[in-house]
N, C-alpha and C positions, 0 to 999 in steps of 0.2 A: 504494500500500500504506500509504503515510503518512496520507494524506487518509480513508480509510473508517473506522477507529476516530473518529475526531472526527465523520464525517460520521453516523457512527451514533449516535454519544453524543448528538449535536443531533437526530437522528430518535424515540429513545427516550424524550426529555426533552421534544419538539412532543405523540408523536402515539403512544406504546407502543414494547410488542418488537416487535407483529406487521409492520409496514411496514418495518423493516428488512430484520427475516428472510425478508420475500416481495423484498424488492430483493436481499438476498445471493442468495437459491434464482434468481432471474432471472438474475443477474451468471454465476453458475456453467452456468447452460441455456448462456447465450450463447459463453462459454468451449469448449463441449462442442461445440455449433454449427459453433462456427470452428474447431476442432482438426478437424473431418469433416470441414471441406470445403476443406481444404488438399490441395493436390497438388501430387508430388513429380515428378519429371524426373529418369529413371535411363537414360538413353541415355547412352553411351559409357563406361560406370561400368567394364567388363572391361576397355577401354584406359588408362583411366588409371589402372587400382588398381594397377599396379608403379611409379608415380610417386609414388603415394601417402608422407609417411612416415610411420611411425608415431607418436603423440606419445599420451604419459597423463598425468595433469595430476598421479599421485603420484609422477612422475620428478621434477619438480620441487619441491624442497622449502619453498621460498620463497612460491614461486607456491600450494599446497599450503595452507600457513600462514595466507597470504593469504585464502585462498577458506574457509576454516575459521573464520576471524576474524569476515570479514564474514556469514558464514550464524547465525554466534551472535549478532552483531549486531543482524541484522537482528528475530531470534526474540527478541531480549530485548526490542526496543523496541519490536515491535507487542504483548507482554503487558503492560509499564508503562504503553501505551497504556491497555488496558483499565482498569486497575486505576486509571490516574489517572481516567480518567472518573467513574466508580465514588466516588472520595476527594474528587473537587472537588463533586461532584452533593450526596450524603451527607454524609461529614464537615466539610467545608468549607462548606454550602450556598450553594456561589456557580454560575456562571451557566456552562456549557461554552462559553458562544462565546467565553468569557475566552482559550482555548485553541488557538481557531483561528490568528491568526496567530501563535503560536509552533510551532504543528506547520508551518504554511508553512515558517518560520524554517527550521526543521529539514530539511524537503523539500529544500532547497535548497542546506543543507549535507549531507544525504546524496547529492545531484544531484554537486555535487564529490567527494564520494571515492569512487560512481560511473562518475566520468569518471578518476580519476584508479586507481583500480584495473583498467579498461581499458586504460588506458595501457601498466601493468605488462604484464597478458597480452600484449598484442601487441607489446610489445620484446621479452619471454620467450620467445614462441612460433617454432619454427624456420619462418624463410619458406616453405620446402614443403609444411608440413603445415599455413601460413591457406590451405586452398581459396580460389578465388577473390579471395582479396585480392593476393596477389604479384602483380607485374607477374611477366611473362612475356617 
């Protein structure tokens, strides 16, 4: 998600709009592709659903918080994205690939609070309700 604003900025700036917007419209077929031809496994679903518990992620407040923060987060940086593209190209007239490795940069620092926001859900989450990850 990091990497396509930049990887478009460099597209726009080679070769037009039109080659990005024909790789976005692809990237999305492909998504659509693969969301069809996943298949699920619902054998034994009526024996385990009284084991089940139940867990909502607005029971927890923290966790709540959390997951709230980073969704604004994440929508604020891929529109500065645009917008820096846009400022460096135009106003600045200097060169996008200036930009590349610091969205890396970035990549990798959101890769860490990624990892480290995962962490939180699953020490938060009550062991019966990680399907599949509890040991047993």
């Amino acid at each position: 998600m990091l990497v396509a604003p930049a990887l478009a900025g460099v597209l726009v700036g080679r070769s037009g709009a039109q080659l990005p917007l024909l790789l976005d419209a692809a990237s999305y077929l492909a998504l659509v592709v693969a969301g069809l031809s996943l298949r699920t496994r619902r054998k034994g679903l009526k024996e385990r659903k009284a084991q089940l518990v139940p867990w909502r992620l607005r029971d927890d407040r923290t966790l709540a918080i959390l997951v709230g923060v980073l969704a604004a987060g994440i929508a604020g940086v891929s529109m500065v994205q645009v917008v820096e593209v846009f400022f460096i190209r135009d106003t600045l007239a200097a060169s996008t690939t200036l930009l590349i490795p610091l969205w890396v940069a970035g990549g990798v620092c959101n890769g860490g609070i990624n990892v480290f926001t995962m962490v939180m859900v699953a020490g938060r989450t009550p062991p019966a309700a990680r399907d599949g990850l509890s040991p047993r």
